[in-house]
C-alpha positions, 0 to 999 in steps of 0.5 A: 714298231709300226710296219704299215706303213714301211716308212723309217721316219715313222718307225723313227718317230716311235722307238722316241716317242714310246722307247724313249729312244733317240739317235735314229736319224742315221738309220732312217737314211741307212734303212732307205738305202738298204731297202733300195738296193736289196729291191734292186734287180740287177741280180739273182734274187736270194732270200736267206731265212730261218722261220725260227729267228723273228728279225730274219722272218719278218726281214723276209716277208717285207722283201717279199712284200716290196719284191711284188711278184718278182721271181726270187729264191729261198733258203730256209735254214728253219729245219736245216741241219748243219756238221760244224766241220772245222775241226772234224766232224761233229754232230748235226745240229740245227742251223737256226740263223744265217746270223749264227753260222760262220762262213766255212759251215755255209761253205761245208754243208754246201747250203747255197745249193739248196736254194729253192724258187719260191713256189706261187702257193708259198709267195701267196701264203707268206704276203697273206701272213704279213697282210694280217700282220700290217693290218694289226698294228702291233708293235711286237711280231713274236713267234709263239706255238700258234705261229708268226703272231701280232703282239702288244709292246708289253708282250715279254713283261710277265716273263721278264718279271718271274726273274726278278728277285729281291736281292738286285742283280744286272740286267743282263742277268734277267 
């Protein structure tokens, strides 16, 4: 949905309007909330992200947007290699998200340590990418073999439609 501006009534007012969706008045005063608090600057400044995954990417580059030129710190689990640990050693494997790695793996593989401050060619580089981005009004942000890309809504429709087949199966299955 709409990104510019960050407003969630806006945001609110468009997954009705054209997902057909309602129930969102209790996001709108959690998103508020959120975006308050994670803003605040009562402490050290950490953004988790993984480049690959494109809620924690976008996530990240609004934080940044609205955390100006506040000076923070950045683990990017994008190329993060990761042992599971819990029942021996296995074989390194991409971390992909934060979301997708429970706790004892963050603890194991030391990953708070590799928090980085956000260098000034990286900050201009990533509030650039998410300027083109709310410029464009789109109402998909996708990740493609181009990069972090604009998209219209109907995006995902082809490929969704190469697995449907005669025969009725769930959706979920599509």
């Amino acid at each position: 949905g709409p990104i510019n501006p960050p407003d969630p009534e806006l945001r609110r007012e468009w997954v009705e309007k054209e997902l057909g969706y309602t129930g969102w008045e209790e996001v709108v005063g959690e998103a508020t909330s959120f975006w308050t608090e994670a803003c605040s600057a009562q402490n050290r400044r950490v953004a988790w992200l993984s480049r690959r995954t494109t809620h924690e990417y976008a996530g990240f580059l609004e934080w940044l947007w609205r955390v100006g030129e506040e000076p923070i710190e950045v683990l990017d689990l994008t190329d993060v290699m990761v042992v599971a640990g819990n029942n021996g050693p296995t074989k390194p494997h991409s971390a992909i998200s934060l979301a997708m790695l429970p706790p004892h793996q963050i603890i194991d593989n030391d990953l708070i340590a590799r928090a980085e401050t956000l260098t000034p060619v990286l900050r201009t580089k990533y509030r650039k990418l998410w300027e083109r981005l709310r410029v464009e009004i789109a109402s998909l942000r996708v990740l493609t073999e181009e990069g972090f890309v604009s998209a219209p809504i109907s995006f995902f429709d082809p490929l969704l439609l190469s697995h449907i087949t005669q025969e009725w199966r769930k959706a979920a299955r599509v």
